[in-house]
N, C-alpha and C positions, 0 to 999 in steps of 0.2 A: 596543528596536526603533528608537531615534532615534540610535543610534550610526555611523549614515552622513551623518546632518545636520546633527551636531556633532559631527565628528570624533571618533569614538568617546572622548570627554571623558568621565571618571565625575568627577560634581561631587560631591564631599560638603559639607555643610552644617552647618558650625559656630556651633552656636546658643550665645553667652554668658551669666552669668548677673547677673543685677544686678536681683532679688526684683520690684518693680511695675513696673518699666524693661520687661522681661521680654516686656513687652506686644507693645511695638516691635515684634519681631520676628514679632508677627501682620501689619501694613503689608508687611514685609519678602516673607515669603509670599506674599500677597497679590500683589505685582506678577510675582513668579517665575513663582504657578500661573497669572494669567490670559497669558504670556508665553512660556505650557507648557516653561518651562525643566525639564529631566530633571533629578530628581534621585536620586542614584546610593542614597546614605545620608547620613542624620543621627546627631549627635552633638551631644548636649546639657546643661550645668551648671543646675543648679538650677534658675531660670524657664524657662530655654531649652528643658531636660530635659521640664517643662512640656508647654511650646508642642509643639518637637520630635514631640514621645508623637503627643499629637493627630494633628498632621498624619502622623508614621509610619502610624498606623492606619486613615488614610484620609475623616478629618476633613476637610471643605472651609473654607477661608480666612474664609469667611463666618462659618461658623457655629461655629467658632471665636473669631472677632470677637465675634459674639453673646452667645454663654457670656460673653467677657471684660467686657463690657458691663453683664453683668447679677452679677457676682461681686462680695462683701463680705469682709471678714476674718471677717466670724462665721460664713460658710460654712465654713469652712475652718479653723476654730480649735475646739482640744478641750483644755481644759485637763489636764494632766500633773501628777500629784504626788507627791512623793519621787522623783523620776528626774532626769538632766540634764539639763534642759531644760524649759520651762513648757507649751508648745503641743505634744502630740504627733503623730507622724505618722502615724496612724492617720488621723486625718480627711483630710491627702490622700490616702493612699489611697480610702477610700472617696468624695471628690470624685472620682477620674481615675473609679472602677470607675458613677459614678453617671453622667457626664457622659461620659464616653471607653468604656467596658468595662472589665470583666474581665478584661482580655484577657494573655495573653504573648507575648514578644518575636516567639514563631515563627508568629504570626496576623501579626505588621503588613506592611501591604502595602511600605513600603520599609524596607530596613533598618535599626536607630536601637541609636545604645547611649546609658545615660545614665553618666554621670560624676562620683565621691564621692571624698572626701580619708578615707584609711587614719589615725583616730585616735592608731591607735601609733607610726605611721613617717611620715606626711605624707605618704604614696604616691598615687598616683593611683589609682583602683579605678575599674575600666571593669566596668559591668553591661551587659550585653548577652542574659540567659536568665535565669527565671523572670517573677514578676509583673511589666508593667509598672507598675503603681501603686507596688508597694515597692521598687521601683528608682526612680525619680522621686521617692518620700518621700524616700530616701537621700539625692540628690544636692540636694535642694534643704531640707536640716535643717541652714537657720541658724544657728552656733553660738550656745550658750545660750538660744536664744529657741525651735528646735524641738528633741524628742530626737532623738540620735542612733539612725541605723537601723544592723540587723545583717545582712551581707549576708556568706553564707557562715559565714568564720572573721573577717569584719574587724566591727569596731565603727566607723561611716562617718560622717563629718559631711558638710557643704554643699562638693560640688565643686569649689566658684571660692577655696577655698582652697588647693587642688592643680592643677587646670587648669581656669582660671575661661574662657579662649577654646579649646575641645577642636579643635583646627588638626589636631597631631599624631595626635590617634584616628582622625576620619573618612580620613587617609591609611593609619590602622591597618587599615582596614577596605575599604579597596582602593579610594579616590579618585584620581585623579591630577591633579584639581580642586577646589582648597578652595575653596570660599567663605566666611568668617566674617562675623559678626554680630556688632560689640562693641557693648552698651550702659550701659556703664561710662563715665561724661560724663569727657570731656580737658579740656573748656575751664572754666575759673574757675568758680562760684557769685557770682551775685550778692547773694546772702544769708546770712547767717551763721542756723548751726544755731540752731534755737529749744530742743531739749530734749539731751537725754544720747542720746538712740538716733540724732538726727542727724548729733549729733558724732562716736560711733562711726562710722557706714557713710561720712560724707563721707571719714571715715578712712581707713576699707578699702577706699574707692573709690579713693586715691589708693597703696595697697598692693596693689593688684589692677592698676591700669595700668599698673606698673611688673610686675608678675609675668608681666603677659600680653604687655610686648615681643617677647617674642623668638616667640610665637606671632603676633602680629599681623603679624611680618615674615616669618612660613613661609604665611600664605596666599597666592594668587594673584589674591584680592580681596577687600579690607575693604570692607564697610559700616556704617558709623558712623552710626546717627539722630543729628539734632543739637536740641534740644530748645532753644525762643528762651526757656523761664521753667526754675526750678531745682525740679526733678520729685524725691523724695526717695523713699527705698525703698518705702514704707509707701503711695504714693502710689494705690492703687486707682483712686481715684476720677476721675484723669485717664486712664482708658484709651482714650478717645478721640483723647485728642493723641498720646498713645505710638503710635497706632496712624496715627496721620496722621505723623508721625514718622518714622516705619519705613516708608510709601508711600512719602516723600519722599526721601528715602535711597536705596530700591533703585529710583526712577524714575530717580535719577541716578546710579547705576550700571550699569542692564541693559545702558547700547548698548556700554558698555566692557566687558560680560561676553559680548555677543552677540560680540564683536571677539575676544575672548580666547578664547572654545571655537568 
């Protein structure tokens, strides 16, 4: 119904993933819905996937915030044993169905798929029907650290190793306005990793911003939080500046997106 007051723009919403980063993307929201910027559909990598779910279903930015504010790892962790991976993704699930619903694709009120890397082949694996909750485990099971979810015929790890900024999907899904979300830090660290899981992801943080070039050049607008202290995956407990982060971001974007749709 707003397709006369923005130029009949479908914006879709490219939410990336980057595990407590993740948050960000609640600020990010946040300035859109009070800016009632339309959104057409979302598409989401592992936190993004997350967030995304939420707000598809009809989550308010708020209380989204809120949830985020009040979340630990031991909400969310169930330990695994004998399987690939130590945390399984049963407990997100039952987070989304505890905190979000039960719910499936074909309840949310805007469109949303979430987005897994194909174990066998490194494919992309777009979920977009059955549970959301087992689509969101999928796409946000961490190599090694959560198991792998089975979706369909694929065996699926953590999305942002096949399309960590999903640009390309919400155009799959009939955008003809992306907006992406990256919160994959570009600029230096001022700290050097303190354990072996720092060292990893500052790793893959810098293989993930080079995988996600050519996605961050097919959207028609980045926003990039910029975080002033060095926020590390695992970071929960800063979800308040992730989320001040992602205000600040998309406050200094909106007039250039109000200009562009």
């Amino acid at each position: 119904m707003f397709d006369w007051l923005f130029g009949r723009k479908k914006i879709g919403l490219a939410l990336g993933g980057g595990v407590a980063r993740g948050i960000a993307h609640i600020g990010v929201l946040k300035v859109l819905h009070k800016n009632k910027i339309p959104i057409h559909c979302i598409a989401g990598t592992s936190s993004g996937a997350l967030i995304g779910a939420a707000y598809a279903a009809g989550m308010e930015p708020q209380l989204i915030e809120d949830l985020a504010l009040r979340i630990s790892w031991g909400k969310i962790i169930k330990v695994a044993f004998f399987r690939p991976g130590f945390i399984s993704g049963d407990a997100i699930e039952e987070f989304i169905a505890k905190y979000i619903g039960d719910c499936k694709f074909a309840e949310l009120k805007i469109p949303f798929a979430a987005v897994a890397t194909d174990l066998k082949t490194g494919e992309t694996v777009i979920i977009n029907e059955g549970r959301i909750g087992k689509a969101v485990a999928a796409s946000a099971s961490f190599p090694a650290v959560f198991t792998p979810g089975q979706v369909k015929h694929h065996m699926v790890t953590d999305g942002g190793i096949a399309a960590n900024l999903p640009v390309d999907v919400v155009k799959m899904m009939g955008a003809n306005f992306a907006v992406a979300v990256d919160v994959v830090p570009t600029h230096p660290f001022h700290t050097l990793p303190k354990d072996a899981f720092q060292v990893f992801g500052r790793s893959l943080d810098m293989v993930l911003h080079k995988l996600s070039l050519d996605q961050r050049g097919k959207a028609d607008l980045l926003i990039e939080p910029q975080m002033e202290e060095d926020i590390w995956h695992l970071d929960l407990n800063k979800a308040q500046r992730l989320i001040a982060a992602g205000e600040a971001a998309a406050h200094k974007a909106i007039g250039k997106l109000r200009r562009l749709i």
